[in-house]
Each structure stands twice: as structure tokens, then as C-alpha cells.
C-alpha positions as CSV (number, residue, x, y, z in Angstrom):
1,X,124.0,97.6,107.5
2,X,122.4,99.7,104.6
3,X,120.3,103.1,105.8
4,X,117.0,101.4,106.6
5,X,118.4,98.2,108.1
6,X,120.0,101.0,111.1
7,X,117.0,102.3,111.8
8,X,115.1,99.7,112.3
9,X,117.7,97.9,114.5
10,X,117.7,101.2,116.4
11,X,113.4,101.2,116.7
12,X,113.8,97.4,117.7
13,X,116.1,97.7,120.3
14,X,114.5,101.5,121.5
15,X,112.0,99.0,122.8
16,X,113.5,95.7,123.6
17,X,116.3,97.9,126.5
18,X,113.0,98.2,128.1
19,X,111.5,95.0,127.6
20,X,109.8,95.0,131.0
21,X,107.8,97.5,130.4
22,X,107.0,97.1,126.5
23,X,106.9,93.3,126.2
24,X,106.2,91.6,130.1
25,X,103.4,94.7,131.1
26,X,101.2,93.8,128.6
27,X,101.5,90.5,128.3
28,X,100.5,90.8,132.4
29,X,97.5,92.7,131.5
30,X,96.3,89.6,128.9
31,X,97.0,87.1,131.4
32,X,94.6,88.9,133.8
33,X,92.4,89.3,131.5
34,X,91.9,85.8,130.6
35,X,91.9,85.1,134.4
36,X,89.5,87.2,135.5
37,X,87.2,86.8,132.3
38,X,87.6,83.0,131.9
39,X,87.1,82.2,135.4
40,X,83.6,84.3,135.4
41,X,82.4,83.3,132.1
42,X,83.6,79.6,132.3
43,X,80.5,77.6,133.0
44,X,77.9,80.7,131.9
45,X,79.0,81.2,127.9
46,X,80.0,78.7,124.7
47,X,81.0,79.9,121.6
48,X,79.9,78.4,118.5
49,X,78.3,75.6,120.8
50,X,81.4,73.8,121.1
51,X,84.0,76.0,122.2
52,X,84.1,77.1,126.1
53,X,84.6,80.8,126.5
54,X,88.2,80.9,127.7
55,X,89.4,79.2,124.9
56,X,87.5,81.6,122.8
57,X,88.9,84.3,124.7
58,X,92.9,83.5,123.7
59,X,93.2,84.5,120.0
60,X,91.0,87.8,121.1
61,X,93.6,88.4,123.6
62,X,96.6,87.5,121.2
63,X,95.4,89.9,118.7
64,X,94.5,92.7,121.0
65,X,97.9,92.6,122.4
66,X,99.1,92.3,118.6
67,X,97.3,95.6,117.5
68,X,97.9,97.6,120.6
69,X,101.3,96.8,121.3
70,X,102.1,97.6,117.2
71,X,100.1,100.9,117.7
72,X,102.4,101.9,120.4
73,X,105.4,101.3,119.4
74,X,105.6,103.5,116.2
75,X,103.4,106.2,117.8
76,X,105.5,106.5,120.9
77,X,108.5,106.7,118.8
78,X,108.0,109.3,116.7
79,X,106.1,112.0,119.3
80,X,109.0,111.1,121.4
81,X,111.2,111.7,118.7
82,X,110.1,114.9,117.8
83,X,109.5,115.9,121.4
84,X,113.4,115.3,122.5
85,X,114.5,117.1,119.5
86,X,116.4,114.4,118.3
87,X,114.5,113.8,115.1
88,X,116.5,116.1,113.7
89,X,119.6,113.9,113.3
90,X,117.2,111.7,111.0
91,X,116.7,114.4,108.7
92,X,119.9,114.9,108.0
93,X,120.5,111.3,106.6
94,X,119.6,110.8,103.1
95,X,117.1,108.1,104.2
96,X,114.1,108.1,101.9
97,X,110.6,108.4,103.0
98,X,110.3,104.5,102.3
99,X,113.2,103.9,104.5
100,X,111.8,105.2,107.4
101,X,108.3,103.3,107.1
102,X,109.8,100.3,106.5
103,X,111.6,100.7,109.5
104,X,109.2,102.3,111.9
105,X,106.4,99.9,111.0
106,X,108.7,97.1,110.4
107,X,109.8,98.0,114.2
108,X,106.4,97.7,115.4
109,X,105.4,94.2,113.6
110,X,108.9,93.0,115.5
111,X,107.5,94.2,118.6
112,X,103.7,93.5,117.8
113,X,104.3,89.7,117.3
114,X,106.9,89.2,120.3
115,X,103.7,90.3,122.8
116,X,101.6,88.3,120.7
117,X,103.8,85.5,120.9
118,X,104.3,86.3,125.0
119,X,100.4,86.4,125.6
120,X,99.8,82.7,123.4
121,X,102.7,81.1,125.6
122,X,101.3,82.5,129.0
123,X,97.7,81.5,128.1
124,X,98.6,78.0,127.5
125,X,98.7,77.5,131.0
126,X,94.9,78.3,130.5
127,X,93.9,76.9,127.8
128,X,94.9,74.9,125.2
129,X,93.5,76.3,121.3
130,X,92.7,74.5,118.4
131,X,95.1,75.2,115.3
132,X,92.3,74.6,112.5
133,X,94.4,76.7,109.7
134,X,97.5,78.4,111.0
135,X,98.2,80.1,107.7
136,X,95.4,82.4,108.4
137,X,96.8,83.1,112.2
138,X,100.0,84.4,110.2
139,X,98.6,86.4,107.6
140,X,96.1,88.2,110.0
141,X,98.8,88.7,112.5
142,X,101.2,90.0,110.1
143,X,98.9,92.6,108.4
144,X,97.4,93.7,111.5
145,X,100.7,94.9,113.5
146,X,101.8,96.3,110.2
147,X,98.1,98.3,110.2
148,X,98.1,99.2,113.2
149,X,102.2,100.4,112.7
150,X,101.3,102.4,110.0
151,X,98.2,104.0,111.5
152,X,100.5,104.6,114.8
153,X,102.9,106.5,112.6
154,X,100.2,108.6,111.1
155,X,99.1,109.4,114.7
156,X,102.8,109.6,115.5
157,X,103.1,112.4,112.9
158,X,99.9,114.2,113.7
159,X,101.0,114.8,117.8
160,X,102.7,117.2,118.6
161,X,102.8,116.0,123.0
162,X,101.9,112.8,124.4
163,X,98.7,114.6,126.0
164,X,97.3,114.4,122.3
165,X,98.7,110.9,121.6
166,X,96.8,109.6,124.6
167,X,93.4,111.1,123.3
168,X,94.0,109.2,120.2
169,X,94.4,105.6,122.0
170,X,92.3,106.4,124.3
171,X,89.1,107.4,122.2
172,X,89.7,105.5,119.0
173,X,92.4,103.0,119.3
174,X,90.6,101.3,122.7
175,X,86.8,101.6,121.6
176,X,87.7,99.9,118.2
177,X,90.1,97.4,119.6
178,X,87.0,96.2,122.6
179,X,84.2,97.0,120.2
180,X,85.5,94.3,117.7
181,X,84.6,90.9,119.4
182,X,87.8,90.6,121.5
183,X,85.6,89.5,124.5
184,X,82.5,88.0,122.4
185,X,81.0,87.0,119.3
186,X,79.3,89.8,117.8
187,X,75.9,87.7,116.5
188,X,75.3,87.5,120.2
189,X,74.6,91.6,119.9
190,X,71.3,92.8,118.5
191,X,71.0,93.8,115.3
192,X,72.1,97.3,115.6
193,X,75.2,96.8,116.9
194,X,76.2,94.1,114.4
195,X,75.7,96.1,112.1
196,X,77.7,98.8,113.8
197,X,80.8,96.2,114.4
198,X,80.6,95.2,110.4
199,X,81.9,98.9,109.8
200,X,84.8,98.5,112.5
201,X,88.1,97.1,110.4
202,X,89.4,95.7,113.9
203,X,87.0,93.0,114.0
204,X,88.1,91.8,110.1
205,X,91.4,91.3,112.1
206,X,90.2,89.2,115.5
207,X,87.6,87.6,113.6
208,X,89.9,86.6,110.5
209,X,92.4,85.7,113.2
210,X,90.1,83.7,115.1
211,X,89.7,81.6,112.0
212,X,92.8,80.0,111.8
213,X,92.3,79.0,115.6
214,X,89.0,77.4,115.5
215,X,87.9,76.8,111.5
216,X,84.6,79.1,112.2
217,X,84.1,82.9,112.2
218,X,81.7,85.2,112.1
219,X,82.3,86.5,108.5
220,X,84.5,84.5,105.6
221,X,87.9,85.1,106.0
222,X,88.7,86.0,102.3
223,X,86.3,89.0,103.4
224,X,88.2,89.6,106.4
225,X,91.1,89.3,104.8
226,X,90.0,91.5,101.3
227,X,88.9,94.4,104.1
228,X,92.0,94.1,105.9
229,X,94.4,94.2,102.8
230,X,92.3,97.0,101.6
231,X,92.7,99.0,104.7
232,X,96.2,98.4,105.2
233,X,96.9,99.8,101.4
234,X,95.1,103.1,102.2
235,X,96.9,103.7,105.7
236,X,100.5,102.9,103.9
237,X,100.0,105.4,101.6
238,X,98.5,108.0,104.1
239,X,101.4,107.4,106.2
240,X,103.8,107.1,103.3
241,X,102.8,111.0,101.7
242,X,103.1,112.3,105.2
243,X,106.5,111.2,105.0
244,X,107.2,112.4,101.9
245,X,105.8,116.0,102.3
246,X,107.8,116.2,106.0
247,X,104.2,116.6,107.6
248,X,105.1,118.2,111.1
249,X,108.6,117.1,110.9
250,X,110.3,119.9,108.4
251,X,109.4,123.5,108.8
């Protein structure tokens, strides 16, 4: 195996010798979500007039688990990295700076589509989804885990403890992620708060996602898709000149 192909076996399995905690714990957390969410809403809500709620729910759920899990697993790896001191063993390979974002982010897609995967399978006991244009399910799940990889890795970068990698999920990664639609249609909100979604890029992903489930949306996905592209460009090449310059990780 060539330099970058190492590295990323080692990020994939970092996280697969804990599976339990990395794969099964979140895709718990979906299930009862859609549980306790589906079984309230049920009989109250319908989507688009025709779909029930809980079905509406599961390609939310997917692509929250998706985003989040992606997020994580680049994020964790490099603060934890830099914090054990091992890091330095990296450096000292004559890996590029592409090398290691391939790998890092290429990690975290691996991991974010295996809970993805995990969270579809478990909800079929649920529900059962419609599969209107599947091409779209791939492209939106591909480009957001590797977003959301990429972002993690700037975040990754920026931390220097896990106290500030915490305030970063917890007070932008979470409010955008349940601020997107996840749990509703967002021209059920008022005016306002449309408008305030429109300007979040996580609901491009659920809702361009949500497209290739059920053939309707709340936007067009070429949109959706043209935002998300566009955002995932800009975040690569953050992450890939923080990289370069050996932001926080070469004194």
C-alpha cells in the first residue's frame, strides 16, 4: 500500500476496533429517535399530503447520522492525535498535504455511510421509504460526509483539547444539523425562519437527500446540489491550506 492508502486503512480501522461505540451507539440514538418521534407524530402530521410522518422522518435520520458521524470521525482523530503526541510520527513521513485529506476525510465518508447504512437497515423495521431517484440519495450522501469530513478536520486542526472540540459540535454542528428540517418540513415554519433555514447549507443536504427518497423537496435539487458542491469546494480548500501551512500541527 502506497502512503495515503496506510493512512487511511489506519483512520478506518482507528474507528471500526471500536465499532460499538462509533457505529451501533448512534445508530441506537436514530432508532429512538424514530420511535419516539414516529409513534407521537404518527396520526397528528403528513408530509407533502401523502407521506405519514415516520416515513418522512427516515432519510432525516439517515442523513443526520451521515453528517454527524462524518464530523466526528475526522475531528476526533486529529485533536486526539495531537493530544497523545503521536502526530508527530505523521510528520515525519513524506506524506503530502493531499495525502492526508484524502485519507482523513476519505476515513470519515467510510465511516459516515456505514451509520448511514446501519440507521436505513434498522428503520426498516419502521417504515418502509420510497426510492423515487436513488442517484440523488448517493450523490447527497457522498458529498455530505465528505463536507462534513472536511469541516471536522478544520475543527480538528483548530482544537487544541476536546473541551473546545465539544463547543464546536455542540453550538454549531447540533443547531445546524436540527435546524435543517431533519424533524420537519421547513414551509411549515413562518416566514422568518424559512428564510433563516435557506441560509443553513445542512438543509441543501437533508432536503436534496430527501429527494431521491420521495421525488418532492422543498427546494430543486440541482440547487441543493449547486449549494452543496459549492460549499464542499470552499471547506476542501480551507482544510487543504491548513494542511499545507502545518496550521497547529508544526511549530
Amino acid at each position: 500500500m502506497t502512503g495515503w492508502q496506510m493512512l487511511f486503512y489506519k483512520e478506518v480501522l482507528r474507528f471500526w476496533k471500536v465499532g460499538f461505540q462509533t457505529v451501533a451507539a448512534p445508530v441506537l440514538t436514530a432508532a429512538l429517535y424514530l420511535l419516539i418521534f414516529g409513534h407521537v407524530m404518527q396520526d397528528h402530521v403528513k408530509v407533502y399530503d401523502r407521506i405519514d410522518y415516520a416515513t418522512f422522518l427516515v432519510p432525516g435520520l439517515v442523513m443526520m447520522s451521515v453528517l454527524q458521524n462524518a464530523f466526528a470521525n475526522s475531528s476526533s482523530s486529529m485533536v486526539q492525535s495531537k493530544i497523545m503526541g503521536n502526530l508527530v510520527f505523521l510528520l515525519l513521513t513524506p506524506l503530502s498535504h493531499w495525502a492526508w485529506f484524502v485519507a482523513y476525510v476519505g476515513s470519515s465518508v467510510v465511516r459516515g455511510l456505514v451509520v448511514g447504512l446501519g440507521v436505513f437497515l434498522v428503520t426498516l423495521g419502521f417504515s418502509t421509504p420510497e426510492f423515487a431517484a436513488p442517484l440523488w440519495i448517493v450523490v447527497f450522501a457522498l458529498l455530505g460526509a465528505a463536507l462534513l469530513g472536511a469541516l471536522g478536520l478544520i475543527a480538528g486542526l483548530w482544537a487544541d483539547k476536546f473541551d473546545q472540540m465539544a463547543a464546536f459540535q455542540n453550538f454549531i454542528i447540533m443547531p445546524m444539523t436540527f435546524l435543517s428540517g431533519v424533524f420537519y418540513s421547513i414551509n411549515s415554519l413562518p416566514s422568518f425562519w424559512q428564510t433563516l433555514s435557506h441560509l443553513n447549507p445542512f438543509f441543501y443536504m437533508i432536503d436534496g437527500f430527501r429527494y431521491g427518497f420521495f421525488g418532492q423537496s422543498d427546494v430543486s435539487p440541482w440547487l441543493s446540489l449547486a449549494i452543496v458542491g459549492t460549499a464542499l469546494v470552499c471547506v476542501s480548500a480551507l482544510a487543504l491550506h491548513l494542511l499545507r501551512t502545518g496550521y497547529k500541527i508544526r511549530s
